[in-house]
N, C-alpha and C positions, 0 to 999 in steps of 0.2 A: 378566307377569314370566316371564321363561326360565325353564325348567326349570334347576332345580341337581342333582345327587346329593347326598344327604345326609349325604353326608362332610364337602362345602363347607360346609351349614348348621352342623353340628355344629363343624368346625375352618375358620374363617374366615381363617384367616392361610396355612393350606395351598392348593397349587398343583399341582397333576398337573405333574409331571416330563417334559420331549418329547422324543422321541431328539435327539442333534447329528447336525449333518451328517456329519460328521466319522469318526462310529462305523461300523463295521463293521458289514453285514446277521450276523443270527442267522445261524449255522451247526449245523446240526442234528449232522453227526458230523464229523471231523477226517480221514476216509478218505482223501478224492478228495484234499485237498491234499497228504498222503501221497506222493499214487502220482502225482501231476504232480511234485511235489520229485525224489522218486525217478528218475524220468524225467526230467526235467533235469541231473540230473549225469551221469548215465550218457553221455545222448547229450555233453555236456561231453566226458567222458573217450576218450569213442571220437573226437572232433573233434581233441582233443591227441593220441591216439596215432595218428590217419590223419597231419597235417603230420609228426611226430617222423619215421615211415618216409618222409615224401616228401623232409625234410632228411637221411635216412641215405644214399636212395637218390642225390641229387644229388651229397653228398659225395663219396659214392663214384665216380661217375660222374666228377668233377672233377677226383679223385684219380688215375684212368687216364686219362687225357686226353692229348693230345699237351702240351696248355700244365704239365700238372702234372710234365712226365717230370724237369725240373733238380730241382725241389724236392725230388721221390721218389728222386734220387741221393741228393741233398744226406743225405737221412735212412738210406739204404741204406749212406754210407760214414762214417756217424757210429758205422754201428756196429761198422763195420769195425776188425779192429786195426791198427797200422802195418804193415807190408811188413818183413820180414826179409832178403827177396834181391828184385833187379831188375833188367831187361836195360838195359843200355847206350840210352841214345836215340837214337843216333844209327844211320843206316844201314850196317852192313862196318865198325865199331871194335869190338873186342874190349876185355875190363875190361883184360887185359894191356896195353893200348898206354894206360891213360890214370895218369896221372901222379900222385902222391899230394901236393897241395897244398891241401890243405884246412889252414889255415891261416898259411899262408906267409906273410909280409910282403908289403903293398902299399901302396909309398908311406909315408909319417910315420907316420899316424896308423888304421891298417885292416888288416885281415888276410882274407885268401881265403876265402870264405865259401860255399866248393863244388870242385868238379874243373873242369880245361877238357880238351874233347874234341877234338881236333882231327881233321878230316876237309877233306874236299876241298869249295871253295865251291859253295852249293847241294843236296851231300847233305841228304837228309831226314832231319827231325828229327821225333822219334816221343813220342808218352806212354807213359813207362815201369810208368802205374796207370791203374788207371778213375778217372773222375774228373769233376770238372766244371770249363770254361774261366772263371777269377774273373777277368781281367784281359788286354787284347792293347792294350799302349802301345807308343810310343816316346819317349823320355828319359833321361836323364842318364848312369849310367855304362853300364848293361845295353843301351843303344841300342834297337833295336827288341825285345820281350820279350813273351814267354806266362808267365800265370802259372793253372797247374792246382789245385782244390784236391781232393787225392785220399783215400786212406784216411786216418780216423782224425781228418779234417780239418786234417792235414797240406798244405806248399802246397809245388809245385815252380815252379822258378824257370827260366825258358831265355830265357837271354839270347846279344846280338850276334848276331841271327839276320841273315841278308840281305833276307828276306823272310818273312813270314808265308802260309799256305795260305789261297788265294782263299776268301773266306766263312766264314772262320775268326770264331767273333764271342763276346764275352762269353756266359755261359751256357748255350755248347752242350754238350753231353753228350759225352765221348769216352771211348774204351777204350783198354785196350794195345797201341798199335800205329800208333792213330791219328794221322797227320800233321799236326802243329801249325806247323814252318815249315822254313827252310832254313837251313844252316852258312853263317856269312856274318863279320865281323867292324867292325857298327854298334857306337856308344857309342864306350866308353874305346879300346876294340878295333882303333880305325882304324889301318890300317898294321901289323898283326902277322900270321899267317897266320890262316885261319881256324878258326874253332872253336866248339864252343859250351860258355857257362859256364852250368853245372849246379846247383845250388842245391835242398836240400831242407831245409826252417821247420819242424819240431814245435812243442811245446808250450813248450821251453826257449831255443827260438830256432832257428841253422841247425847242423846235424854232419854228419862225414864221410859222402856216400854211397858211396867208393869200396868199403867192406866190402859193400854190399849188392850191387855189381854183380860182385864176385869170388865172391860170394854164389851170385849165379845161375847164373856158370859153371859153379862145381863142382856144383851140384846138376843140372845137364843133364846127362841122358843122353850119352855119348857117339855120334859117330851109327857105324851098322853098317858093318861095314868089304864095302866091293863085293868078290865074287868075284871070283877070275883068270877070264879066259876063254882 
């Protein structure tokens, strides 16, 4: 007969107990898992803060970019306030020569909803703001037509051009001064002399620009009167 311990002799119904599989080996102290946890998140948090600086630095990167320049207007002229005075767009017209019909009657049912400029066909037509090009169509009354949208997210309107400037293209970037198209008289316009109609949209809709460009005359310097010789 096997040897028994005599525990079995004595308690027959008992059974030595055997580890499960299942169980975890004895661990004598708690240290090491400690300082491996430890050492896992850390290196964690240095993994998330190295990507964080690699998405800053891209951002940024994308943000100067040539492809980012409209957008970086777009947010440079939001913060803009509106324009209080502004040169004439057109090239050799003076605010004196342009006519005050910001609202005049047109036809039944519409009223003027800007100045016309008139100048000789083909004069250049200029942005009177920095801005960004939202729009170069042709259609209905404005005929062929640039539409800028400049400070404040205000939009200027320049219609019945002749022609628009070679490479002129939605969402290029332009300053004051920059040549958008020519004095021409497309659209409604056909058969009248040429000009061009002006138009600036705020928030409440289109108003008079002609105060802003009497605006800018009087704030001009006068220029220096040339000596006799």
């Amino acid at each position: 007969m096997p040897h028994r311990a005599w525990w079995t002799q004595a308690y027959p119904g008992y059974r030595v107990p055997r580890p499960s599989a299942s169980s975890p080996p004895p661990s004598d102290t708690g240290a090491p898992t400690s300082r491996r946890s430890a050492a896992w998140r850390l290196r964690t948090w240095l993994l998330r803060l190295f990507w964080l600086m690699v998405l800053v630095v891209a951002a940024g990167a994308l943000w100067n970019s040539p492809w980012a320049l409209a957008p970086r207007m777009m947010w440079e002229l939001s913060r803009m306030p509106p324009p209080t005075a502004l040169p004439v767009p057109v090239d050799g017209v003076s605010a004196r020569q342009v006519a005050a019909t910001f609202g005049a009657p047109r036809g039944a049912d519409r009223r003027h909803a800007g100045v016309d400029i008139f100048a000789r066909r083909g004069t250049p037509v200029r942005s009177a703001t920095p801005g960004v090009v939202a729009d170069v169509r042709e259609g209905g009354l404005g005929g062929r037509q640039v539409w800028v949208r400049g400070p404040a997210g205000e939009r200027y309107y320049h219609a019945h051009l002749d022609d628009w400037r070679e490479g002129l293209s939605r969402g290029e970037v332009v300053e004051v001064g920059t040549v958008l198209g020519y004095v021409g008289d497309t659209g409604n316009a056909r058969g009248t002399p040429p000009h061009l109609h002006w138009g600036i949209y705020g928030a409440d809709g289109a108003y008079d620009p002609l105060p802003l460009l009497r605006a800018w005359e009087k704030e001009r310097p006068a220029p220096a009167a040339t000596p006799a010789r």
